[in-house]
N, C-alpha and C positions, 0 to 999 in steps of 0.2 A: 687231343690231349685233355680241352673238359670233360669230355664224357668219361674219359678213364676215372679221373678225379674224384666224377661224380659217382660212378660205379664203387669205387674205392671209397667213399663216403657212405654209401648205402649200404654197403656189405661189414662196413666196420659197425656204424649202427643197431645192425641187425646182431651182430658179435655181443653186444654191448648187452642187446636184451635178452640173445641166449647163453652167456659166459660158459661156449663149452671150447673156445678155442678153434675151433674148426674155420668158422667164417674169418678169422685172423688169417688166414694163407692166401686165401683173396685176394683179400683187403691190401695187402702188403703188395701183393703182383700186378694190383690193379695201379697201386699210385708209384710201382715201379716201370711199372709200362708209361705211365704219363711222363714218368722221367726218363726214358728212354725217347718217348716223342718230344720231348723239352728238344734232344740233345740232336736226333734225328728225325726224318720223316720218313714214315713207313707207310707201303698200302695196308688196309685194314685186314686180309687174311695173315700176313705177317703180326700184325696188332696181337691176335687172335693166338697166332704160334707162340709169340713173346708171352703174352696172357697164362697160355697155360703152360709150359714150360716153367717160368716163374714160381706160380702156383704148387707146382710136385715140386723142384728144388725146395722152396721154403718148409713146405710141407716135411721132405726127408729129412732136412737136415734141422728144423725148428721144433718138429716132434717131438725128438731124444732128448730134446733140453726141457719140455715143457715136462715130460714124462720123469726125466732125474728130481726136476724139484716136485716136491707134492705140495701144490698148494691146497691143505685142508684145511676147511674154514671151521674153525673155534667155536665153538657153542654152548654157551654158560649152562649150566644144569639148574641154576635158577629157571629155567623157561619151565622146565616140567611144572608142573602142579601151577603153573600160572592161570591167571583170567583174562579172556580175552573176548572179544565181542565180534559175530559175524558180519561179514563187510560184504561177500555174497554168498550166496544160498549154496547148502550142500545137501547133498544127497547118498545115500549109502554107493552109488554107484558111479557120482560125480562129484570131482574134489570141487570145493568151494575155495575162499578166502577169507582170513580172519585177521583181526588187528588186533597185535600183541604189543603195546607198550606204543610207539610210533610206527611199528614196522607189519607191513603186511605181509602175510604168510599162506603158502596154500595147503589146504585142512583139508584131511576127509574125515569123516565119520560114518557109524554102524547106523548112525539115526536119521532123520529130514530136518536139518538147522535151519531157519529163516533168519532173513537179513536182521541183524540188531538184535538176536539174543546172545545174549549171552552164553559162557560155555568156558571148559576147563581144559586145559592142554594136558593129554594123556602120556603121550610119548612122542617122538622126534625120529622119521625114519630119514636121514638124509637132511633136505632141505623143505620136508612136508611135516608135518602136522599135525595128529588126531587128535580130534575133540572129542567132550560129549557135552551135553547139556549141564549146564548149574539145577 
């Protein structure tokens, strides 16, 4: 039952750092399986069946819900023409990161930014970033 728990804890974690929803189906099967061992004892290929069963159930049927609401995250148009200062290095071919206000953001740019220059927020594709130099 702890290992579910912990499985369940580690996959929600990871959810946490990638917010695309997906490791949530896991997550859920994993600390439903532990509640399933709370209630019964199972051999572990059973574990295993319960695990992923769980898993596509939540999945089918948690999907259509996540997909009806859109959670689009809001983004002030103040950000554009903002200043913000490089936090790591970017490269025309690899995104960096930059610090806008408190919040860090991943940046790429046309040019070679080094850490701690400065630099001007161009446009906003998503949840990235282009800069250029001040």
């Amino acid at each position: 039952m702890s290992l579910w728990i912990c499985i369940g804890a580690l996959l929600l974690i990871i959810e946490m750092l990638s917010a695309t929803f997906f490791m949530l189906f896991f997550s859920l099967a994993a600390f439903s399986t532990a509640l399933i061992l709370y209630c019964i004892t199972l051999p572990l290929h059973f574990q295993i069946l319960a695990f992923s069963l769980l898993t596509t159930l939540y999945f089918l049927f948690l999907r259509k819900i996540f997909k009806r609401k859109k959670f689009a995250v809001q983004i002030d148009e103040d950000l554009l023409h903002r200043k913000a200062i490089v936090h790591e290095a970017i490269t025309p071919n690899r995104p960096g990161k930059v610090l806008i206000g408190d919040t860090l953001w991943v940046a790429t740019s046309s040019q070679t930014l080094i850490q701690g220059q400065g630099v001007k927020v161009l446009s906003l594709n998503n949840l990235t970033v282009e800069v250029q130099a001040l």
